[in-house]
N, C-alpha and C positions, 0 to 999 in steps of 0.2 A: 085156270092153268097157272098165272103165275102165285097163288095159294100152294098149290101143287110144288112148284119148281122154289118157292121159299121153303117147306116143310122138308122137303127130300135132299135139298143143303145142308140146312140143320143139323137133321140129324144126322147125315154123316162127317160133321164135324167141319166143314167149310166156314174160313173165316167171318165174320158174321159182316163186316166189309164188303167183300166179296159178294156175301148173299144175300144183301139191301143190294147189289146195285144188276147182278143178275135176275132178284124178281122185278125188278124196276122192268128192266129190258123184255124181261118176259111178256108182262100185264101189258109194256107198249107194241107186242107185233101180236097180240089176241085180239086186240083192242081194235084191228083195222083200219091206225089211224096215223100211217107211216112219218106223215111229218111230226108225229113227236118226238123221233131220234133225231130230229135236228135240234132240237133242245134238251136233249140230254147231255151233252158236255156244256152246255151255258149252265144249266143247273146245277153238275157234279163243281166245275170250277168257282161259277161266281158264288157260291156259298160258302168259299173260306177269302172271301175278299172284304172280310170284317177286322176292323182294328182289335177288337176286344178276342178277338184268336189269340194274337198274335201273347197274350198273358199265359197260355198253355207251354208251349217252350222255353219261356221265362220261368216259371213255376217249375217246370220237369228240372229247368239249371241249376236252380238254387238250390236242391235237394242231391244234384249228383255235387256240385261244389261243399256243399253242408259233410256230405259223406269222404270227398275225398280231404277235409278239413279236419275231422277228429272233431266236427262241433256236437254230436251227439254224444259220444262219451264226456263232454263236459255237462252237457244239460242231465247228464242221468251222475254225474256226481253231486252236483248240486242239488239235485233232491233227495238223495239218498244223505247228505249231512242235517236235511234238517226232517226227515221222515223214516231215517232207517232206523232209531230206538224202538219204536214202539211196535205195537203189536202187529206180523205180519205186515210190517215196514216196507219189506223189498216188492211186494204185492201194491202199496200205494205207489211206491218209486216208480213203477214200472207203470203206471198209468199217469201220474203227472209227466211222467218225461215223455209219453205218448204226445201230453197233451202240449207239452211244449214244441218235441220237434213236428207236430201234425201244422200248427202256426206256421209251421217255414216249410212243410215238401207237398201238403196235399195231397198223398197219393195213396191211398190207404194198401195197394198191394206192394207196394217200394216199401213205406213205411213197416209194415209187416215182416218182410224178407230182414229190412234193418236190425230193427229192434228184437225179432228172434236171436239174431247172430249173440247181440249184446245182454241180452236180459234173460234168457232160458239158464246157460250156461253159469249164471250169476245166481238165481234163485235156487238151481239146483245144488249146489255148493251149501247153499245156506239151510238147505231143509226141505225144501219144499219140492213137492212131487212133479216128476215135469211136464206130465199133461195138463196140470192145472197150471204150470208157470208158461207155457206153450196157449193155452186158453186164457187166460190177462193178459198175454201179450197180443193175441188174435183182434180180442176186444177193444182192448185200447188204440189197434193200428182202425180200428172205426171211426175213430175219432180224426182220422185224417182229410176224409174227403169235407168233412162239416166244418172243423175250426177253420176261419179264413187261414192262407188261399185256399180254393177248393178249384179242380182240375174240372168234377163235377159238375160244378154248378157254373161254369165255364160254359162248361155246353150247355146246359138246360137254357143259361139265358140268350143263347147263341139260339138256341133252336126255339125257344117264345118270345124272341125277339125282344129281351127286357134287357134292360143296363147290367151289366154285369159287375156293378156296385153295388145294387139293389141286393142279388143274391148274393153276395160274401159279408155282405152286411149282418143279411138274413140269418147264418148260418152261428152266429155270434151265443147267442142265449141258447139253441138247442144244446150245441157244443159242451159249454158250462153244465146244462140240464143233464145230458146223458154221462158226464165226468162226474158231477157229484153221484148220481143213481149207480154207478159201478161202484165209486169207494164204500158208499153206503154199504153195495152188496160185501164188497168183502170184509167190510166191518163184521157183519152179518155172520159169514164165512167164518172168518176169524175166530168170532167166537165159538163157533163150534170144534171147530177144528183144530184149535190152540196153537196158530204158526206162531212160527220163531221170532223173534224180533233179532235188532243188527245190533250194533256196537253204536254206543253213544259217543258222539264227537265233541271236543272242546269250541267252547265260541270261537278260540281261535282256527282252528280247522275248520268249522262254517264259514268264516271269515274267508280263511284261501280258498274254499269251495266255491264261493259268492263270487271273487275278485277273478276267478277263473274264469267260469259262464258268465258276468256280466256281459263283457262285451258281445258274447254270442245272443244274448236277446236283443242287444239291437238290433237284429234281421228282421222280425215277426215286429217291434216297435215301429220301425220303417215301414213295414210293410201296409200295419195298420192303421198307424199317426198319418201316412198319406192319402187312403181313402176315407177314413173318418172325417181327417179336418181339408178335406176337398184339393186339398195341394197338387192331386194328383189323380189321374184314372188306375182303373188296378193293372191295365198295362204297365203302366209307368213305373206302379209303386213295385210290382215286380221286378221290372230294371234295374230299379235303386236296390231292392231287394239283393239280388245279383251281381250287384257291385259288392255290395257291401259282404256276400258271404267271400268271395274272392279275393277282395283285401284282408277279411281275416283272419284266411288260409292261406295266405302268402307271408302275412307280417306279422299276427299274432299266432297262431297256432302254432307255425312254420311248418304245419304238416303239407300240405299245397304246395307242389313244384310247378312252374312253367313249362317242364316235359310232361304234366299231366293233364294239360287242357286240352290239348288234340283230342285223347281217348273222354274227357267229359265231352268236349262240342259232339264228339259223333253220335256216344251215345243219349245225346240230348236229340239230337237230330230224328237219329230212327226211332225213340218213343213218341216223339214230339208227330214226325209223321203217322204213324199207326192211329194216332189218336184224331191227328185231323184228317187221316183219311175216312172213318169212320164218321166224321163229323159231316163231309163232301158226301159221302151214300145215305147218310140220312136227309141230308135235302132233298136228293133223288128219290131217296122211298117216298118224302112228306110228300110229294109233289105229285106222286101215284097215286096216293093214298085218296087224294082230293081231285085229283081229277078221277076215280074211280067213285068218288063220292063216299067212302069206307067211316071219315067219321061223323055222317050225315046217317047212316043206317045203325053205328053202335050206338049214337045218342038218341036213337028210336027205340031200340031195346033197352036202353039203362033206363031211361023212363019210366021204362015200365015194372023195374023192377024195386027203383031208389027214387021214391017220391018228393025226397026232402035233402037238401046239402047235406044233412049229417048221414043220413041214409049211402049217400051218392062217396062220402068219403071212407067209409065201414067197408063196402064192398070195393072201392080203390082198393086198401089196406091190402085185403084178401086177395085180390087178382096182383098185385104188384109180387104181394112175399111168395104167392107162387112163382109166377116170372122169374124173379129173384135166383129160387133155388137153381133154376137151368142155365139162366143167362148172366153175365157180370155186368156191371152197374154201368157204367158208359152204353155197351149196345142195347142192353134193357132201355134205358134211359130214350133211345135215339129211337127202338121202334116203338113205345107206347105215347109219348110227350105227342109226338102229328095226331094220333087218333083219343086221347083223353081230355086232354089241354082245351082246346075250342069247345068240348061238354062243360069242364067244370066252370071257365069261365064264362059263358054263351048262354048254356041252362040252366048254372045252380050259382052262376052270382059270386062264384070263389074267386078270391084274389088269384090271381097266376105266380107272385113272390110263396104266399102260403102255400099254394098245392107243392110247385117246384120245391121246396123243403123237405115236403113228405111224400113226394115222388122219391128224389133222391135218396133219402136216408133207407127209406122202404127195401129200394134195390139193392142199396148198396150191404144192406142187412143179408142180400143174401150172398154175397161173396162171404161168408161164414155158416151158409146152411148148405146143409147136402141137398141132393146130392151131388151137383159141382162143386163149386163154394169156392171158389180161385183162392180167395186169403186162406179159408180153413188150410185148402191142401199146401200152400205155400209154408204156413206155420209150421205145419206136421213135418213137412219136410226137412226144414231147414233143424226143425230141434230133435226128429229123429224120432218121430213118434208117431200113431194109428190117428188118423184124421177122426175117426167112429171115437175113438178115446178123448178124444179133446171138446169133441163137441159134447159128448156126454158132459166131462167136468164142466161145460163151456152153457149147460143149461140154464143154470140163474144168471148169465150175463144176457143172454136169448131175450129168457121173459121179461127182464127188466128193458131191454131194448123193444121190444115191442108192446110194453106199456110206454113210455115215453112215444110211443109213435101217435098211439093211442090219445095220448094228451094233446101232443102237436097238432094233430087232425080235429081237435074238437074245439082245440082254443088256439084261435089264429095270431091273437097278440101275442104270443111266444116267438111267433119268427118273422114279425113286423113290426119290434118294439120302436127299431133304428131306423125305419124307413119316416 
């Protein structure tokens, strides 16, 4: 029944919130075992009574402060002075500046919506076709959830119970990995394709590009100088993270007014809830899940089908990027993690840092795959273009992404260099 009552949500579009905590409810009055709804609200609440939450609304601030700051158009000027000469320039510019502002917002569907506004309108100016400046910009909002902070992996370690330093740690080397494997590709690109190159700038105009954006990477140095060198938990480093982008949208940028913080607190507030409510219904699912015994029967059938860790991570791969394409990367995340998590570590010996890597990225891969694709359509929309047209141009940044998963799953010192 409540199998039944989770499918026929779904599909008609019921928050997926909502539809964790009504099959919960479901499976407990089939189940004939009334007193579990006395512990269904100990379960939905006490599950956001974690300190390391509390980095999620922090995280969401620092990216609405970043934006109402003007600090992305300085980080995408200062790449653009030392990468827009050469060849199909604004194509690298727009993936370093991903990779920079992804270091301060985490969010790869915000990030996405951002960087469309700024870098579609920009490339297209310059030459370049706009479903393929719409698709480097899709790509590179990938890179959000993975370079620390990650919103993501917030929760993954929230829901396997692991440090949530651990995994923003983790996320460090793929980040780098899949940034180099895009410029490559459109190196690649380039060449066939013969883009434009920008206007070469004088040292001294790199200079004032430099002396601009300096102070704006102090946010992402803070952030990470504090959980690298232990000063801080990534709650914390967040805080400071968030001080620091609001001092320098008050006093350096001066784009940041103090009648502008009410409209950031709220809207920090209601993403910040959506996300930990989602976090509170997956307790509630995990909780069903296991007293229904659910992932005590799938690690009976993967058995039998993935005899060996690398076996066991090849058909993850496959069942996640399906997932993927239907569901976005948080609620993917929140129903698969109860029921795979206790197999890989229990029967195949996998680290829990490693798989949460390639959980994540896997998923979050498909907020760019049809046929949902929440960033795909975000992109399209914003730069005015066919979602079917973007992911077409959007194909070698695909495959290249899911080789890079491919590597991640095979070879686990990639995202346990830091641990």
């Amino acid at each position: 029944m409540a199998a039944i009552v989770f499918l026929l949500l779904l599909i008609v579009g019921v928050p997926i919130g909502i539809v964790l905590c009504v099959a919960a409810l479901a499976f407990i009055m089939s189940s004939g075992n009334p007193l579990l709804l006395d512990s269904f609200p100990l379960q939905l609440f006490g599950s956001l009574n974690n300190f390391g939450l509390l980095a999620i609304p922090l995280f969401i601030l620092i990216g609405e402060l970043m934006n109402g700051a003007g600090i992305t158009q300085r980080l995408v000027r200062l790449a653009a002075a030392f990468l827009g000469a050469v060849r199909g320039g604004l194509a690298y510019i727009n993936l370093i500046a991903n990779m920079m502002v992804a270091s301060i917002l985490g969010s790869a569907t915000a990030q996405i919506a951002m960087m469309s506004q700024v870098m579609v309108p920009e490339m297209e100016r310059a030459g370049y076709r706009r479903d393929f400046s719409t698709a480097v910009t899709a790509f590179g909002g990938l890179l959000g959830p993975i370079i620390p902070p990650s919103i993501v992996f917030v929760v993954y370690a929230v829901l396997a119970q692991l440090a949530v330093r651990d995994m923003l740690l983790a996320g460090l080397l793929p980040g780098l990995m899949l940034t180099g494997l895009f410029l490559a590709t459109i190196a690649l690109l380039g060449l066939r394709y013969d883009y434009p190159r920008g206007k070469r700038l004088t040292w001294r105009e790199k200079g004032g590009a430099l002396r601009q954006a300096l102070p704006m990477l102090t946010i992402p140095a803070i952030i990470t100088g504090t959980i690298l060198g232990g000063v801080g938990s990534p709650t914390e480093a967040a805080a400071l993270g968030a001080l620091a982008a609001a001092i320098l949208g008050l006093f350096v940028t001066r784009s940041l007014k103090l009648s502008d913080l009410p409209g950031i607190l709220l809207r920090t507030g209601i993403n910040s809830a959506l996300v930990l409510f989602l976090v509170a219904s997956a307790s509630v699912f995990s909780w069903v899940l296991v007293f229904g015994q659910v992932p005590q029967t799938a690690a009976a059938w993967i058995q039998t089908v993935a005899t060996t860790p690398t076996a066991f991570m090849l058909l993850v791969l496959v069942i996640l990027l399906l997932v993927g394409t239907v569901i976005d990367g948080i609620a993917g995340l929140i129903m698969v993690v109860p029921i795979l998590l206790p197999i890989a570590t229990d029967v195949y010996g996998i680290h829990p840092v490693h798989f949460g890597v390639v959980v994540s990225i896997n998923l979050i891969l498909g907020l760019l795959s049809p046929p949902v694709g929440i960033g795909l359509y975000v992109a399209a929309t914003v730069a005015r273009v066919s979602p079917l047209a973007v992911f077409r141009v959007a194909m070698p940044f695909f495959l290249v992404t899911c080789l890079a998963l491919l590597v991640l799953a095979l070879v686990p010192g990639i995202s346990l260099a830091f641990l």
